[in-house]
Backbone and ligand atoms as CSV (ligand in chain L), in Angstrom:
chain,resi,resn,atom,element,x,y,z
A,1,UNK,N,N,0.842,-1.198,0.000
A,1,UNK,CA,C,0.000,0.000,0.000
A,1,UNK,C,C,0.884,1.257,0.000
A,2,UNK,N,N,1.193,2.707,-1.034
A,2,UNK,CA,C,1.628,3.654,-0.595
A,2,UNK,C,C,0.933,4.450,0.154
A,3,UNK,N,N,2.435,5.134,0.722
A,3,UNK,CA,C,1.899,6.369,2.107
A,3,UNK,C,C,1.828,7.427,1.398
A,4,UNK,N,N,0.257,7.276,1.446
A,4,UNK,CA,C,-0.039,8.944,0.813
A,4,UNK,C,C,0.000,9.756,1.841
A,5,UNK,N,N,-0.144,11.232,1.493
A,5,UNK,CA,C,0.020,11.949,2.378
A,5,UNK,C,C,-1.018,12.905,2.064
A,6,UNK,N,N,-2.079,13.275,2.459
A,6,UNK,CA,C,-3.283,13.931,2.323
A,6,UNK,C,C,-2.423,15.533,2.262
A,7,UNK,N,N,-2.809,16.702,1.924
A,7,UNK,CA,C,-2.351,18.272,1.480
A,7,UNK,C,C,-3.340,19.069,1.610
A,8,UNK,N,N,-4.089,19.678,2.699
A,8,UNK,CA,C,-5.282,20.112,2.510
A,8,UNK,C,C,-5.378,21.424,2.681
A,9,UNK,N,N,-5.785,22.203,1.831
A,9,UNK,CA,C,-5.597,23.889,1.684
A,9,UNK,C,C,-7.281,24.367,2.054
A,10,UNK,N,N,-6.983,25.265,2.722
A,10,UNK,CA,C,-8.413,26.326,3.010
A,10,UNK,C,C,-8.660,27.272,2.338
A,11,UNK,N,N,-9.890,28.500,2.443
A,11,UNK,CA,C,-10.389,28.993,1.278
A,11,UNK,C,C,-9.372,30.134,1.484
A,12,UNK,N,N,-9.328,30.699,0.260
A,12,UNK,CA,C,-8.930,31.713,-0.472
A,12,UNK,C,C,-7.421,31.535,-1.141
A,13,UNK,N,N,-6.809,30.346,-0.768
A,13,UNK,CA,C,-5.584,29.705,-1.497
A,13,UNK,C,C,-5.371,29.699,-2.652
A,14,UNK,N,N,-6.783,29.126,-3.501
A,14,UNK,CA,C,-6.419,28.973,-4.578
A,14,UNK,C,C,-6.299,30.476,-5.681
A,15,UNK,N,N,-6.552,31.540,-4.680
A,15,UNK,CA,C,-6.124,32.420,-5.445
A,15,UNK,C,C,-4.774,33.144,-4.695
A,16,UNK,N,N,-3.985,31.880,-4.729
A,16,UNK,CA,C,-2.370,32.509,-4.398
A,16,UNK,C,C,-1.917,32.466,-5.935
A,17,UNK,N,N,-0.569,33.843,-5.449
A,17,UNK,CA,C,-0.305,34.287,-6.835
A,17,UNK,C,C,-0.942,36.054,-7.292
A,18,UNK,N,N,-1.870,35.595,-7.347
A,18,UNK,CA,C,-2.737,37.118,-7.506
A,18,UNK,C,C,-3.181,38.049,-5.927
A,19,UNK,N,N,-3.354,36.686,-4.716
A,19,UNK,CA,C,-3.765,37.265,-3.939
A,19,UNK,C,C,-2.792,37.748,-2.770
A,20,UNK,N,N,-2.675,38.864,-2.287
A,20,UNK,CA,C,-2.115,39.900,-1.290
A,20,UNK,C,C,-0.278,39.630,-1.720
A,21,UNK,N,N,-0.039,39.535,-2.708
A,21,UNK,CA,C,1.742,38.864,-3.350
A,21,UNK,C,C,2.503,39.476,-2.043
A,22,UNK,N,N,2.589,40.659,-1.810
A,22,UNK,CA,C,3.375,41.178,-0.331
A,22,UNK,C,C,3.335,40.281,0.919
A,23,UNK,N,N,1.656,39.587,0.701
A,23,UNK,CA,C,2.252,38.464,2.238
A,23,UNK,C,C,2.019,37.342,1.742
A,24,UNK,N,N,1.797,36.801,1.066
A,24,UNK,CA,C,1.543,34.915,0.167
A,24,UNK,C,C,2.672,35.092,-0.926
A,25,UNK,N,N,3.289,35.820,-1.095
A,25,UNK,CA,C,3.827,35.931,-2.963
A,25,UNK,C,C,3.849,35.430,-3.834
A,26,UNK,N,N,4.557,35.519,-5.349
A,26,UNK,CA,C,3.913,35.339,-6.296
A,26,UNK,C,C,3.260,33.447,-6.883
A,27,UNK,N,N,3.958,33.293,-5.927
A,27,UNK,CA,C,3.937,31.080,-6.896
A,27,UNK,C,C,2.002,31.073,-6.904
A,28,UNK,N,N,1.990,30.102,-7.535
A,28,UNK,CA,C,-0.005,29.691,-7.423
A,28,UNK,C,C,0.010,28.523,-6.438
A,29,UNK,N,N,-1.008,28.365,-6.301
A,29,UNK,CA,C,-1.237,27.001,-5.523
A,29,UNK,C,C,-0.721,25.932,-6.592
A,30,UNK,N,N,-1.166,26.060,-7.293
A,30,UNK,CA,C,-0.832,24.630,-8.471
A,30,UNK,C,C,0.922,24.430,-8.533
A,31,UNK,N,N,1.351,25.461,-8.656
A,31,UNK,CA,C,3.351,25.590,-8.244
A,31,UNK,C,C,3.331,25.011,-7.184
A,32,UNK,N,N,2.940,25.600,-5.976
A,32,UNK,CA,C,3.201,24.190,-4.389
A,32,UNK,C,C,2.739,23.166,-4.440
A,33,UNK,N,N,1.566,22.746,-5.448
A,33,UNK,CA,C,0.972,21.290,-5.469
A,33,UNK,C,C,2.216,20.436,-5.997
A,34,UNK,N,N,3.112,21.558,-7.376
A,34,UNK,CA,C,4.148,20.780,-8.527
A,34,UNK,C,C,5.590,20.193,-7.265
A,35,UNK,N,N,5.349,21.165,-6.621
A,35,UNK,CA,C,6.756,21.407,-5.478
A,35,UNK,C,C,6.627,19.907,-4.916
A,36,UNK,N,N,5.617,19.870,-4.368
A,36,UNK,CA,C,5.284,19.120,-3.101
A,36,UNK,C,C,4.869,17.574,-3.994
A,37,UNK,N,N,4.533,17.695,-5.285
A,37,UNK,CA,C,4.955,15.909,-5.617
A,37,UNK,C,C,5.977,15.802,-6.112
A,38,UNK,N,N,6.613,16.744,-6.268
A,38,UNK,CA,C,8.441,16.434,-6.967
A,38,UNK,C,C,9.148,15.848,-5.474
A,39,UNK,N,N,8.838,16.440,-4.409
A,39,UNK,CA,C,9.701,15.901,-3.040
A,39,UNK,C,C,9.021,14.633,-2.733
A,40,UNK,N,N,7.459,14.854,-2.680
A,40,UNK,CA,C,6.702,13.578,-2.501
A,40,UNK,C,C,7.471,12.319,-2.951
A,41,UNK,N,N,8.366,12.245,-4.644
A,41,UNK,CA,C,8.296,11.357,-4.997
A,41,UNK,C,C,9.728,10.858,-4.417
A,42,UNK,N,N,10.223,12.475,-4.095
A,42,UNK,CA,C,11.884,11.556,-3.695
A,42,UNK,C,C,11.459,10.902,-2.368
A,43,UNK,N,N,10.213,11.600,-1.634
A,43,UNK,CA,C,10.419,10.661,-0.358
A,43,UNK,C,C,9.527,9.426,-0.544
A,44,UNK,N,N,8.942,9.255,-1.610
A,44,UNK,CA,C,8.098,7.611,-1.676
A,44,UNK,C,C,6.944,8.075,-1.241
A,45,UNK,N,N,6.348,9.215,-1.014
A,45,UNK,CA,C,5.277,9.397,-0.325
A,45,UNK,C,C,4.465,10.168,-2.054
A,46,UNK,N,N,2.985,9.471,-2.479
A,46,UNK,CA,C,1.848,9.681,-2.703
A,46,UNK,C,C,1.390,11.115,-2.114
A,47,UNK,N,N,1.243,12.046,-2.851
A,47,UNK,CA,C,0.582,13.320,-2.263
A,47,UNK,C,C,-0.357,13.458,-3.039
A,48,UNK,N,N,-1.714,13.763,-2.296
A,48,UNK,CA,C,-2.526,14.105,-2.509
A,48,UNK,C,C,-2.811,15.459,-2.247
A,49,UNK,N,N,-3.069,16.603,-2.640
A,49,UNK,CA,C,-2.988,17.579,-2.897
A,49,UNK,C,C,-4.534,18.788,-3.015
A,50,UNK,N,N,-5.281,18.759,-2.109
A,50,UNK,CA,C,-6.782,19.598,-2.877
A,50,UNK,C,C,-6.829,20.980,-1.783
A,51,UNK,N,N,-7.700,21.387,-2.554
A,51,UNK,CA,C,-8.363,23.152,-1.633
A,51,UNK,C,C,-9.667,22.929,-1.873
A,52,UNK,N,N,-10.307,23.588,-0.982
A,52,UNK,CA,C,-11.789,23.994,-0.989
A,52,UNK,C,C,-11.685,25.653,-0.041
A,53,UNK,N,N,-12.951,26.202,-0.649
A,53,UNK,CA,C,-13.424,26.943,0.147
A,53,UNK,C,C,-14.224,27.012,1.143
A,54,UNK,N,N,-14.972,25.876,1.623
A,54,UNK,CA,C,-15.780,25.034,2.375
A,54,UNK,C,C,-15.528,24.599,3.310
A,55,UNK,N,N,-15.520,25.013,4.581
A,55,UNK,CA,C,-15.396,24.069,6.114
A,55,UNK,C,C,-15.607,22.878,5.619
A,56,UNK,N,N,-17.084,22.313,5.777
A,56,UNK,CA,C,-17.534,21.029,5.827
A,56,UNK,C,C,-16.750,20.363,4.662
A,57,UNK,N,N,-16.264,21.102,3.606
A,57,UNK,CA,C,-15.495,20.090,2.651
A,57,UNK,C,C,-14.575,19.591,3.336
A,58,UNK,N,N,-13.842,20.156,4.106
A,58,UNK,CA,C,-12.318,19.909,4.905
A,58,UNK,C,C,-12.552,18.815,5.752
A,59,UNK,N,N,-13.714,18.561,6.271
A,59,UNK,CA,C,-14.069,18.052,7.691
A,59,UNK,C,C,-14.363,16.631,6.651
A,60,UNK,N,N,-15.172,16.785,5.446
A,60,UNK,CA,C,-15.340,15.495,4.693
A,60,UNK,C,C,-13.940,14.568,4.868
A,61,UNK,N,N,-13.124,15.417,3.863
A,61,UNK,CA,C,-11.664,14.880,3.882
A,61,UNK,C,C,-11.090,14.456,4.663
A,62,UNK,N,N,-10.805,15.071,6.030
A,62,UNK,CA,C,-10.350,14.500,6.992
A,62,UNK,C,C,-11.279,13.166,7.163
A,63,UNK,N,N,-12.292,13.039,7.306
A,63,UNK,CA,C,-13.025,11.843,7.956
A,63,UNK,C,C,-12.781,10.804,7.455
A,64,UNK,N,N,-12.811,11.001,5.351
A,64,UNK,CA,C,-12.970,10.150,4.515
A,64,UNK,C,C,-11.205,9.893,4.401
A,65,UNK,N,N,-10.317,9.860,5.066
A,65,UNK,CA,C,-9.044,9.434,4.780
A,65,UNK,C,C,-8.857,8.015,5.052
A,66,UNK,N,N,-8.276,7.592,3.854
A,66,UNK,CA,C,-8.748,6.258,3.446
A,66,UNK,C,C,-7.508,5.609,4.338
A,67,UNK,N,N,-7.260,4.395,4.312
A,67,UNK,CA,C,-6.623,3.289,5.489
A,67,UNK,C,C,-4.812,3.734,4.891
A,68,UNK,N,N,-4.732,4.239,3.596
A,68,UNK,CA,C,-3.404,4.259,2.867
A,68,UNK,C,C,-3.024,5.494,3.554
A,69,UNK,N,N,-3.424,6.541,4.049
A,69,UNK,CA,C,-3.644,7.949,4.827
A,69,UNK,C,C,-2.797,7.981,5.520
A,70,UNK,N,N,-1.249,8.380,6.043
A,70,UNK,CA,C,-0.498,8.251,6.842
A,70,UNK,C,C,-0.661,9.648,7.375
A,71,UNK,N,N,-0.560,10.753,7.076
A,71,UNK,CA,C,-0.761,11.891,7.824
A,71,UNK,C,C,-1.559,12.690,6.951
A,72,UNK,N,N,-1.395,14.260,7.616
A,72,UNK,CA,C,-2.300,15.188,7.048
A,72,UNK,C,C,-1.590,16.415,7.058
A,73,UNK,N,N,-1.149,17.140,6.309
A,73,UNK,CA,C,-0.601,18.375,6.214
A,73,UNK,C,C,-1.524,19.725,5.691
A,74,UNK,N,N,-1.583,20.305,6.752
A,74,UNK,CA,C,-3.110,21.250,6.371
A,74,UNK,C,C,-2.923,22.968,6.814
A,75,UNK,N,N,-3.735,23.565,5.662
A,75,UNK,CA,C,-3.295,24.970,5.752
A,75,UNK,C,C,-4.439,25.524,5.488
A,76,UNK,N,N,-5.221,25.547,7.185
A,76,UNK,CA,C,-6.860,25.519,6.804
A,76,UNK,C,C,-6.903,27.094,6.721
A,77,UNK,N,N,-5.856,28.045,6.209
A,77,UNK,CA,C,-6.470,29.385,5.968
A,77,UNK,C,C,-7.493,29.884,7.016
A,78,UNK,N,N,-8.230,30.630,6.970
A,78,UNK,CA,C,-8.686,31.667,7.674
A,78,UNK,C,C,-9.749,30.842,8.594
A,79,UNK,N,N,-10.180,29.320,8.827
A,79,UNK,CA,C,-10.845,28.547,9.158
A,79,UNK,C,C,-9.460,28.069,10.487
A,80,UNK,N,N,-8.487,28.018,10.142
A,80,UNK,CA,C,-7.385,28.057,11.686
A,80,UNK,C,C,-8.005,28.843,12.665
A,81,UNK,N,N,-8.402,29.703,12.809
A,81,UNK,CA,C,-8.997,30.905,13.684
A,81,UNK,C,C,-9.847,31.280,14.031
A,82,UNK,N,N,-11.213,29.332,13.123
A,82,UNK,CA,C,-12.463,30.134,13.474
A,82,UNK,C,C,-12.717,28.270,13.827
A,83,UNK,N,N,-12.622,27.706,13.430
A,83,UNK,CA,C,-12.901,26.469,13.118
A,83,UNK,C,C,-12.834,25.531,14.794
A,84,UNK,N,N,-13.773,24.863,15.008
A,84,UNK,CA,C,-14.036,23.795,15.921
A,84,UNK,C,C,-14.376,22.564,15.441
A,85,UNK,N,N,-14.950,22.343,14.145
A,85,UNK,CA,C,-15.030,21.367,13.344
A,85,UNK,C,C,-13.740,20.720,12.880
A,86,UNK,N,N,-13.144,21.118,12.324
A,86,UNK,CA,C,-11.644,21.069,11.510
A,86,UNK,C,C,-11.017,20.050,13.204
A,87,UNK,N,N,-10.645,20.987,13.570
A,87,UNK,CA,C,-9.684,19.847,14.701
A,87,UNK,C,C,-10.648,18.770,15.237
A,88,UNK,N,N,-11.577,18.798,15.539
A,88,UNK,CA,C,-13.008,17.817,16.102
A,88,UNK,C,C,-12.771,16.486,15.172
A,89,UNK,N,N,-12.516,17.147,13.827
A,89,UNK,CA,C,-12.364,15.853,12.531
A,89,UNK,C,C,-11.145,15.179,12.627
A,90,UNK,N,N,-10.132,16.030,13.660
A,90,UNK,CA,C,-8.470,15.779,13.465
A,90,UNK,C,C,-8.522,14.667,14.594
A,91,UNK,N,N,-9.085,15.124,15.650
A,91,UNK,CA,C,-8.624,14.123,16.900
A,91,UNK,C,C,-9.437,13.465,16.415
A,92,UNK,N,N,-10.905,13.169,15.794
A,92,UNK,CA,C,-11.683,11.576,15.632
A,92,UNK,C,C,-10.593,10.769,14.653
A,93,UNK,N,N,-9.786,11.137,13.225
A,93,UNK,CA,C,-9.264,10.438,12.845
A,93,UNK,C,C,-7.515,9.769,13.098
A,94,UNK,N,N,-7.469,10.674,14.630
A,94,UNK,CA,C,-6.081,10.380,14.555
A,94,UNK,C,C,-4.572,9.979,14.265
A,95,UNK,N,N,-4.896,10.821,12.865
A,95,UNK,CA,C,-3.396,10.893,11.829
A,95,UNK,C,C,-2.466,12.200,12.584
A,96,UNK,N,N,-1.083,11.966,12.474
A,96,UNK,CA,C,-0.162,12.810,12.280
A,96,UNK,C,C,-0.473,14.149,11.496
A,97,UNK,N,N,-0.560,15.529,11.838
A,97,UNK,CA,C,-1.391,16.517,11.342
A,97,UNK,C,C,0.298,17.511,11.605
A,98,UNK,N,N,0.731,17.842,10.562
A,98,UNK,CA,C,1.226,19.256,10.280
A,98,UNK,C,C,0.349,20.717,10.012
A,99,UNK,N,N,0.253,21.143,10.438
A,99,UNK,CA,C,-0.131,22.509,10.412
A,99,UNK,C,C,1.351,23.614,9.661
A,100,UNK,N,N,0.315,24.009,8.352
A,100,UNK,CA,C,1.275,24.812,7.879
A,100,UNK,C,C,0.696,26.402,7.603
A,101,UNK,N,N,1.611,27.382,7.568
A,101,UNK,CA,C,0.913,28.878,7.326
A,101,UNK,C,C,2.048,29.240,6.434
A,102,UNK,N,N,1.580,29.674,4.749
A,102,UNK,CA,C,2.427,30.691,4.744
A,102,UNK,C,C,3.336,32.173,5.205
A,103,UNK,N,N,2.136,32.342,6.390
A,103,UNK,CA,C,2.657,33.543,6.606
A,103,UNK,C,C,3.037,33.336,7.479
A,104,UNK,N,N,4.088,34.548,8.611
A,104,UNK,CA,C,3.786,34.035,10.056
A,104,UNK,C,C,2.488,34.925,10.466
A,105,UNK,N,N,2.112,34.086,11.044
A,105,UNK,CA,C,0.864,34.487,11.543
A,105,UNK,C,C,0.629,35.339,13.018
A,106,UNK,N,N,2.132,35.064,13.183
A,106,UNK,CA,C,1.703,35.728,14.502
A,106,UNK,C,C,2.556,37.373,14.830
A,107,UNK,N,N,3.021,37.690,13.437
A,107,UNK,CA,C,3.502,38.860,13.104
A,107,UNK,C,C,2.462,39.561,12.334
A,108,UNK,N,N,1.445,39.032,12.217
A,108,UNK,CA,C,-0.069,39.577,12.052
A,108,UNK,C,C,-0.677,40.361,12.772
A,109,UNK,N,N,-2.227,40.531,12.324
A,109,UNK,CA,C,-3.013,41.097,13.353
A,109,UNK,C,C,-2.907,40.219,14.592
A,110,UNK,N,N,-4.072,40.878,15.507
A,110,UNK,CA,C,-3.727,39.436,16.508
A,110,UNK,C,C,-4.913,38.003,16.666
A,111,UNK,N,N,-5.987,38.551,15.538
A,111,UNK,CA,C,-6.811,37.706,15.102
A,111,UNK,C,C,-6.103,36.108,14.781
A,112,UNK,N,N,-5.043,36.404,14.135
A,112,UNK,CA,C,-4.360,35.116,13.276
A,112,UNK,C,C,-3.793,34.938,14.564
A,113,UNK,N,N,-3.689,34.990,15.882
A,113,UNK,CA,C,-2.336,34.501,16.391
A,113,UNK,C,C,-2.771,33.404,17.164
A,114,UNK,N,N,-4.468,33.092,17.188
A,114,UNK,CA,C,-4.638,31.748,17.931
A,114,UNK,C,C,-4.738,31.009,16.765
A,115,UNK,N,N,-4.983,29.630,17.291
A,115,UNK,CA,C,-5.123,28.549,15.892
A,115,UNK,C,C,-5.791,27.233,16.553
A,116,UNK,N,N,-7.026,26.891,16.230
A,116,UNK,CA,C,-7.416,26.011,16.921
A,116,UNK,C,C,-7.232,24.570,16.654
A,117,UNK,N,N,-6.240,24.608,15.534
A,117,UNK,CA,C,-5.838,23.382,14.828
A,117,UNK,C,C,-4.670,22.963,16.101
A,118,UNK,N,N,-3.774,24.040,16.694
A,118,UNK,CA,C,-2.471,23.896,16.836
A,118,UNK,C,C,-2.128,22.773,18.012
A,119,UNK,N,N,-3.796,22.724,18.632
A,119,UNK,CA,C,-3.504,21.774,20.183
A,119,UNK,C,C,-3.875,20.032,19.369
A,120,UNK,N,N,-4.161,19.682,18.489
A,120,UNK,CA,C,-4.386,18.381,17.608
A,120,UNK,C,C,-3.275,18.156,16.813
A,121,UNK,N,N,-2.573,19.238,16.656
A,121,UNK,CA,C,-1.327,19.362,15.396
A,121,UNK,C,C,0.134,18.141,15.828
A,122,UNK,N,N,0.401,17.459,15.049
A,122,UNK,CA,C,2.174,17.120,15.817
A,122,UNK,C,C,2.924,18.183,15.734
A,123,UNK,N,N,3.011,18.778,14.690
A,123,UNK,CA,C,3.977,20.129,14.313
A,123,UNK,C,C,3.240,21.074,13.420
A,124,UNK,N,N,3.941,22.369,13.890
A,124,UNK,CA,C,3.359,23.775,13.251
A,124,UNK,C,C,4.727,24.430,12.415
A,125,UNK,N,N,4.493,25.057,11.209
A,125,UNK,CA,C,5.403,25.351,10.259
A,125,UNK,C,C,4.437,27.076,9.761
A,126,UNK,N,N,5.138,27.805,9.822
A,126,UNK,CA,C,4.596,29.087,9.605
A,126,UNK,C,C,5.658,30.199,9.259
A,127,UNK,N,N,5.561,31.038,8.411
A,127,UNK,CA,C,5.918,31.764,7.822
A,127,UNK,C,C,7.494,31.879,6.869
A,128,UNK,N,N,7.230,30.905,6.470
A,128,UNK,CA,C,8.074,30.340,5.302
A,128,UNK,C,C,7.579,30.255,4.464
A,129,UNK,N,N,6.861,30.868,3.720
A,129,UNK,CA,C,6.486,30.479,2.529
A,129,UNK,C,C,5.977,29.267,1.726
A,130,UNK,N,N,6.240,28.851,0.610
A,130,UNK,CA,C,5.683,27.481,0.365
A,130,UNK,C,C,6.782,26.434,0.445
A,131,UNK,N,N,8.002,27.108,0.957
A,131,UNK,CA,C,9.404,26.273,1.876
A,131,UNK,C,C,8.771,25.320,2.874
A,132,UNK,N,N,7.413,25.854,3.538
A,132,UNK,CA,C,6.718,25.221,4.467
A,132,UNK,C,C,6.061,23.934,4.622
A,133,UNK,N,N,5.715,23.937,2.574
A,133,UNK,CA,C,4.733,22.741,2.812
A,133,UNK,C,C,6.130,21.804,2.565
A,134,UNK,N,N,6.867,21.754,2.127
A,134,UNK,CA,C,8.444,20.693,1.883
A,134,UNK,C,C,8.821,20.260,2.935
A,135,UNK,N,N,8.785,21.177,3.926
A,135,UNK,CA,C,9.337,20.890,5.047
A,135,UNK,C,C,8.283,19.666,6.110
A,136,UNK,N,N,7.544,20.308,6.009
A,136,UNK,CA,C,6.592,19.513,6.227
A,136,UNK,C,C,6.270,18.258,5.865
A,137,UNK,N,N,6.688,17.893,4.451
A,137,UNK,CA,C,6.548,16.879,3.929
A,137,UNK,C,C,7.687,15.604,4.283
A,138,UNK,N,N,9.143,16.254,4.427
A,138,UNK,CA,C,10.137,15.664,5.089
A,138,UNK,C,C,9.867,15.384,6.463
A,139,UNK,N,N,9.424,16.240,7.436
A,139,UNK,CA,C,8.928,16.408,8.784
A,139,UNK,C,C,8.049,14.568,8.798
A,140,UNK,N,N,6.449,14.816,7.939
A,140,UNK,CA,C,5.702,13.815,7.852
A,140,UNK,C,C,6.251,12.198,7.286
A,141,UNK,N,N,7.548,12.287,6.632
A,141,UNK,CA,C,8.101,11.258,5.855
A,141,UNK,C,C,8.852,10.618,7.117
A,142,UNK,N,N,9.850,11.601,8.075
A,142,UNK,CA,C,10.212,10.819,9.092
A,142,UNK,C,C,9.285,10.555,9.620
A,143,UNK,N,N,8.064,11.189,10.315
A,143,UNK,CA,C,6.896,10.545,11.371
A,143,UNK,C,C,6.748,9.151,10.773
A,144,UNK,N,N,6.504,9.237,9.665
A,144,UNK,CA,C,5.700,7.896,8.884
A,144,UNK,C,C,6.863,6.469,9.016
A,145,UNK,N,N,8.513,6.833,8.877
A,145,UNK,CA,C,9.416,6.041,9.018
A,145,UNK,C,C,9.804,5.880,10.669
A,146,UNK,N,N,9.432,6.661,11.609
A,146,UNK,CA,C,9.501,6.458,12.847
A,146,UNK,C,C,8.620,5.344,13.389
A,147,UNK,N,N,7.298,5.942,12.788
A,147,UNK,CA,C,5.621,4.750,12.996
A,147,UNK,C,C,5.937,3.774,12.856
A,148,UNK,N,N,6.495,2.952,11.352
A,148,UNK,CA,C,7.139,1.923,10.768
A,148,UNK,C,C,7.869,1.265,11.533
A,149,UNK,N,N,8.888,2.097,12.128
A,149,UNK,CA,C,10.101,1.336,13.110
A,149,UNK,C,C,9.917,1.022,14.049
A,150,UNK,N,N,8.606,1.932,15.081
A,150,UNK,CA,C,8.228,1.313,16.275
A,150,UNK,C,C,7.391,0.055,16.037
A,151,UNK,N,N,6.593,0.059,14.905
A,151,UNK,CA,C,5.674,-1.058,15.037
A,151,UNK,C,C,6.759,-2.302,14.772
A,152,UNK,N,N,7.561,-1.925,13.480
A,152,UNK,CA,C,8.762,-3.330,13.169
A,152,UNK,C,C,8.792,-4.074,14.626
A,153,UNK,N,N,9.617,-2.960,15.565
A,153,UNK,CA,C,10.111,-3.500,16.540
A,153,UNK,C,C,9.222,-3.495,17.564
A,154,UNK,N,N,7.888,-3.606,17.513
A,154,UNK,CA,C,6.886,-3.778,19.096
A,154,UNK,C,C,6.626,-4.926,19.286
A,155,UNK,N,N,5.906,-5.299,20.272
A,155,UNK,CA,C,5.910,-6.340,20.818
A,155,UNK,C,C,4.929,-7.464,20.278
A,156,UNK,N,N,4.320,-6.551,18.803
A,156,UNK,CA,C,3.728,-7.611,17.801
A,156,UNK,C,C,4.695,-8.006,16.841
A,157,UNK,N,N,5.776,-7.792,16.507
A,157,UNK,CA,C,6.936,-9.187,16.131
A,157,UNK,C,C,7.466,-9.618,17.139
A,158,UNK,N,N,7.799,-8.906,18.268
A,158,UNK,CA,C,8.612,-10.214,19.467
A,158,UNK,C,C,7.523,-11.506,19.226
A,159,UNK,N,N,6.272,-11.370,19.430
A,159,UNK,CA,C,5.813,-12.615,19.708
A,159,UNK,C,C,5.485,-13.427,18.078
A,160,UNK,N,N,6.009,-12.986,17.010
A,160,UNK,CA,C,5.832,-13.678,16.092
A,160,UNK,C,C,7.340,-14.343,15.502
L,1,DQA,C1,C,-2.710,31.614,6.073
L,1,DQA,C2,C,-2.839,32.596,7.247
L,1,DQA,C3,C,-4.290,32.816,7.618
L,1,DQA,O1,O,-4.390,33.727,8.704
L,1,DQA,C4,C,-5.055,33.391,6.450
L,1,DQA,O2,O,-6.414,33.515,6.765
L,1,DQA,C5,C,-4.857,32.633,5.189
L,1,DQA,C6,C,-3.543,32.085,4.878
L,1,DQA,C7,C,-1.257,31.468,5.599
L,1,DQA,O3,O,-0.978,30.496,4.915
L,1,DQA,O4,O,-0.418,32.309,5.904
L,1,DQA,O5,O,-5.752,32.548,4.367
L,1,DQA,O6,O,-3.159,30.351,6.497
């Protein structure tokens, strides 16, 4: 089975590129989607890659992450700051969850500086740019080879 790695963007992403270039700058979303399966492939990891503008779309996704689902790397945009659903979906499916922000967020207003994703999150990556979602992706590639190694070695092969 490959370890995909779910990529889940919140609304107003897909108009990166055109939108606010001074704090997102110029790449599109579709450039970090290209980024993030070129590393995907050096790390063996399946990326799956989508945006919505839609809470409940996000909350679908998370739920519907299929058994191949090793983590979740998510950049729920302006839904980080409002959202109780979004993490509610994170702890029921209990995957490995990166939290990523292009911006820093907390050199923002001070609206952006809570995040209700951040207490469900393994790791938070923010204001790096789309350096963020890569990092992240390496970040999630060791989690996924750490998972692997504890189970190799737990106490379901000692007894086999
Ligand atoms: C963002 C930061 C959020 O505060 C904002 O609402 C976004 C993008 C970021 O990637 O920097 O839409 O998540």
């Amino acid at each position: 089975m490959p370890n995909t790695v779910l990529i889940l963007n919140g609304p107003n992403l897909n108009l990166l590129g055109r939108r606010e270039p001074s704090v997102y700058g110029r790449e599109t979303l579709d450039d970090i989607a290209a980024a993030c399966r070129v590393r995907g492939e050096k790390l063996r990891i399946r990326v799956d890659f989508r945006q919505t503008n839609h809470e409940g779309e996000l909350v679908e996704w998370i739920q519907q992450s299929h058994a191949d689902v090793r983590g979740i790397i998510l950049n729920a945009a302006a839904y980080t700051h409002t959202s109780v659903a979004i993490p509610d979906a994170l702890r029921a499916v209990a995957l490995p969850c990166i939290e990523v922000h292009l911006s820093n967020v907390h050199a923002r207003e001070s609206f952006r500086h809570h995040s209700y994703i951040s207490p469900v999150a393994t790791g938070v990556i923010v204001g790096l740019g789309s350096q963020g979602y890569l990092l992240a992706l390496d970040a999630m590639a060791r989690l996924i080879a750490d998972a692997d190694a504890a189970n190799a070695d737990g106490p379901r092969s000692l007894s086999t």
